[in-house]
Backbone bond lengths (Angstrom), bond angles and torsions (degrees), N, CA, C in turn:
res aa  C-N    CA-C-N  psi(-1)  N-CA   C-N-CA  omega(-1)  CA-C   N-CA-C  phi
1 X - - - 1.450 - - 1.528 107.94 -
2 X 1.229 123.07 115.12 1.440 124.91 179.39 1.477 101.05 -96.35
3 X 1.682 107.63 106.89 1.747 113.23 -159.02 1.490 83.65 -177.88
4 X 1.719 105.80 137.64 1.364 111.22 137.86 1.343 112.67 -92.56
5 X 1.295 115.16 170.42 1.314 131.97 153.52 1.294 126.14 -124.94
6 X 1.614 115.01 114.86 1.218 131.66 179.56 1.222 145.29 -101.94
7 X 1.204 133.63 115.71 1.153 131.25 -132.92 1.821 92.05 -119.56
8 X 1.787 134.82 119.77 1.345 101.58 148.89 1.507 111.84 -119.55
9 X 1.354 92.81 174.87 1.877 99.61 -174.87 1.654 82.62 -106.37
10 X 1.259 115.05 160.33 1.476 100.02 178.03 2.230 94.54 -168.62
11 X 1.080 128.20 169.33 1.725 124.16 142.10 0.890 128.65 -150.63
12 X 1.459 119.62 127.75 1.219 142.21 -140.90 1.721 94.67 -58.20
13 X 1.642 103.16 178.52 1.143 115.05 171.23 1.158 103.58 -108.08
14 X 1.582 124.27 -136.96 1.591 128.81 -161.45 1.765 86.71 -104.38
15 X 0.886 95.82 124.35 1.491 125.89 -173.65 1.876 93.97 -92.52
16 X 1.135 99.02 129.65 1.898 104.02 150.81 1.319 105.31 -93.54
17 X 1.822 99.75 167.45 1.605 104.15 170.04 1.159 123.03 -58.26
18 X 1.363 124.69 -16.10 1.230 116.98 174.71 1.560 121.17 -73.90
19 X 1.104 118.22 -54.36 1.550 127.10 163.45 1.221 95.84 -27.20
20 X 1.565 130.38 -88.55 1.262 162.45 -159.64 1.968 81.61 -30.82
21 X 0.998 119.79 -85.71 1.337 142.15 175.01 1.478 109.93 -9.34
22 X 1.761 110.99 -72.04 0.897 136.97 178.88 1.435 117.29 -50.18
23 X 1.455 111.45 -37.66 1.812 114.46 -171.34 1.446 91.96 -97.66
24 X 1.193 153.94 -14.12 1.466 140.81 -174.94 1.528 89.42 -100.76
25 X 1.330 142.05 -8.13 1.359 129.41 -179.28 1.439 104.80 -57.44
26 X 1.317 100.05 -49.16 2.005 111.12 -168.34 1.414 112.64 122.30
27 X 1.686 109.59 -25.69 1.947 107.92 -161.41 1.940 91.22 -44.69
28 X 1.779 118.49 -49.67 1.490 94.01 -168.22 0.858 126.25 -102.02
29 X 1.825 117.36 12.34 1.414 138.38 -151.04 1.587 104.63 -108.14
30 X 1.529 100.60 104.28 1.624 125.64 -163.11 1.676 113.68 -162.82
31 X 1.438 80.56 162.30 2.198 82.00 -170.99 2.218 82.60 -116.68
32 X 1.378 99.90 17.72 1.683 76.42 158.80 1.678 118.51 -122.68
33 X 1.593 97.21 169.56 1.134 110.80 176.06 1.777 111.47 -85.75
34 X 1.746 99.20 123.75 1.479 106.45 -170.00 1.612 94.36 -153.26
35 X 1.673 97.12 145.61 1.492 122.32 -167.95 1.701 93.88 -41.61
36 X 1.157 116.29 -48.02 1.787 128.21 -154.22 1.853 91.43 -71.71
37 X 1.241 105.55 -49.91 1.429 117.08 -159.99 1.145 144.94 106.64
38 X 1.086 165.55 82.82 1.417 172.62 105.26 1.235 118.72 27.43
39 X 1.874 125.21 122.48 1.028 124.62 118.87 1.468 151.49 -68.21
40 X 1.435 110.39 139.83 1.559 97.90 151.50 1.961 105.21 -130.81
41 X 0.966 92.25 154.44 1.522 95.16 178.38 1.668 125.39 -157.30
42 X 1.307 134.13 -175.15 1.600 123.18 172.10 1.309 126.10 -93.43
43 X 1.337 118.14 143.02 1.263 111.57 -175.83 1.869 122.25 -47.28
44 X 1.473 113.89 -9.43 1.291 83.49 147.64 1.354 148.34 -110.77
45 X 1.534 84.76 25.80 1.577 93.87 -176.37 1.399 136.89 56.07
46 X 1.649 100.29 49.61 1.568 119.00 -172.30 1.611 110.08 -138.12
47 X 1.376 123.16 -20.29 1.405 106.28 141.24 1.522 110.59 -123.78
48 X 1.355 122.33 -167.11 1.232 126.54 -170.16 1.653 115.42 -169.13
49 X 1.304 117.69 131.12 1.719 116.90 160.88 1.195 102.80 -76.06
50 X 1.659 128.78 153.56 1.358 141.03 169.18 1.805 105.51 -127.68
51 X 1.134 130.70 118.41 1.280 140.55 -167.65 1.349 118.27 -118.13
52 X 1.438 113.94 108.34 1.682 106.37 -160.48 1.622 84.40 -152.69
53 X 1.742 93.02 129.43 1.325 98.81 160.90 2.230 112.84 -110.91
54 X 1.498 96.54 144.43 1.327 111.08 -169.70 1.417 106.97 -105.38
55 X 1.448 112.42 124.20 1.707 115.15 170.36 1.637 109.93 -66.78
56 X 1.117 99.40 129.11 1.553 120.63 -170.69 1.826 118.32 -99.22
57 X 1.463 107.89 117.88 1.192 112.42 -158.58 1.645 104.43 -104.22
58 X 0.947 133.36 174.94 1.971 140.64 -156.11 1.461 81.70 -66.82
59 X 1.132 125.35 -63.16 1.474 129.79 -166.64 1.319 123.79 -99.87
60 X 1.197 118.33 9.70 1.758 122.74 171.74 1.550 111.01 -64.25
61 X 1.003 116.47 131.50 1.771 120.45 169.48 1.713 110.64 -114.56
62 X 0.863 109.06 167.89 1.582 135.32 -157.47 1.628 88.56 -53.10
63 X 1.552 118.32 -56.77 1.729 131.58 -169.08 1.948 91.49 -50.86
64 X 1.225 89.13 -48.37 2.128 89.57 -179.01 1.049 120.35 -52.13
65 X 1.713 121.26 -51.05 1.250 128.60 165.20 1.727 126.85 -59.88
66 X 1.288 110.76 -29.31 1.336 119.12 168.56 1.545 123.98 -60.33
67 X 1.343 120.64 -55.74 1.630 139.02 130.38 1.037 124.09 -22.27
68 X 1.386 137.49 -22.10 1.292 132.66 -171.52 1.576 96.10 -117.10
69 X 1.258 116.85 -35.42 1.652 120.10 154.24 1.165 135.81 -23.12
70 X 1.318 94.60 -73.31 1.620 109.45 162.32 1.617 132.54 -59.89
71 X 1.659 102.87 -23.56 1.223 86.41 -171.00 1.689 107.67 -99.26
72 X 1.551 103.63 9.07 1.340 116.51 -171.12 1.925 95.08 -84.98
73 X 1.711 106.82 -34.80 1.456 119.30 175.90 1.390 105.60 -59.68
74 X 1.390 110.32 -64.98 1.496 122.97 -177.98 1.856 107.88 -44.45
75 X 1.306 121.30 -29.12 1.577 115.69 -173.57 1.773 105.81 -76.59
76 X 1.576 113.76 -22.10 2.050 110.30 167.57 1.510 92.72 -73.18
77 X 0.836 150.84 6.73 1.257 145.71 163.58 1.913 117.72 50.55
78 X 1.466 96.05 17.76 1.375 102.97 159.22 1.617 122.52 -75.69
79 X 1.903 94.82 140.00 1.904 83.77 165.28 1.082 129.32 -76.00
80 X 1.325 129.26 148.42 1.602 135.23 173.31 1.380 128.10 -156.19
81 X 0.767 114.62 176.71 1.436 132.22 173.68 1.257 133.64 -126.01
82 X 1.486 130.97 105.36 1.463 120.68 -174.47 1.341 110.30 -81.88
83 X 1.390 114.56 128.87 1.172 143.56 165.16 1.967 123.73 -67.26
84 X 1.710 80.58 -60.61 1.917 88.91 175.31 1.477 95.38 -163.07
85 X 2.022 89.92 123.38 1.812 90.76 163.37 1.663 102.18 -102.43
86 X 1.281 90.71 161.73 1.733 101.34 167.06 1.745 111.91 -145.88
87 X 1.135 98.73 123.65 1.794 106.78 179.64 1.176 106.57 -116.16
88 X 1.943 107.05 136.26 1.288 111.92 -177.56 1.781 92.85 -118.50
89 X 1.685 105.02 146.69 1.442 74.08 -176.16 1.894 93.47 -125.55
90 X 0.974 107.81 106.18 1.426 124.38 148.95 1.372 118.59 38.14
91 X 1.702 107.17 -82.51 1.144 140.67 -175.04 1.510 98.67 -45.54
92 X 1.147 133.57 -28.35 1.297 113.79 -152.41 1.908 92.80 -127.70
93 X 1.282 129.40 37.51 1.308 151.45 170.79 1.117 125.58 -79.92
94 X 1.357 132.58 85.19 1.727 109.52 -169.81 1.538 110.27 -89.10
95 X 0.910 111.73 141.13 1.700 126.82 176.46 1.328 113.23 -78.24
96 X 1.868 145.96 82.70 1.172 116.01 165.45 1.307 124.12 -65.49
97 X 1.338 139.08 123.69 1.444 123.73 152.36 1.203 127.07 -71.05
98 X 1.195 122.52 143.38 1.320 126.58 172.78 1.651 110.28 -62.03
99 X 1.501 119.57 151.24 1.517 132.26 -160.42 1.528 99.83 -95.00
């Protein structure tokens, strides 16, 4: 799979009802990794995981995927603050199969 996977820890800022609205709906509220991105977070909606996987190019590095993280965060157009990113990147995954 040529993909990072990006993970951020982040907490929100002052949320309107609409935000508020919007993240308890579910459309981004998920424990998977997806191009768009995924939340999960606490019911009070003051910190949050952000889960985004990034298509990975011959020469993309981890700093590329991190950048593309954020700006995939930055497009819900909630405020926040990252706390802790972590990128896993794919490429370098070995698969055992079972024999």
């Amino acid at each position: 799979m040529n993909a990072f996977r990006v993970s951020v820890r982040g907490k929100f800022g002052d949320l309107d009802d609409a935000s508020r609205a919007a993240l308890s709906s579910g459309d981004a509220f998920d424990t998977a990794f997806t191009e768009r991105g995924t939340f999960t977070c606490d019911g009070s909606f003051s910190v949050f995981t952000f889960r985004v996987q990034v298509p990975a190019g011959p020469d993309d590095d981890e700093d590329d995927a991190g950048l593309a993280a954020l700006a995939a965060l930055d497009a819900y157009g909630y405020p926040y603050e990252v706390l802790r990113t972590v990128v896993t990147d794919m490429r370098d995954i070995k698969v055992r199969r079972k024999r």
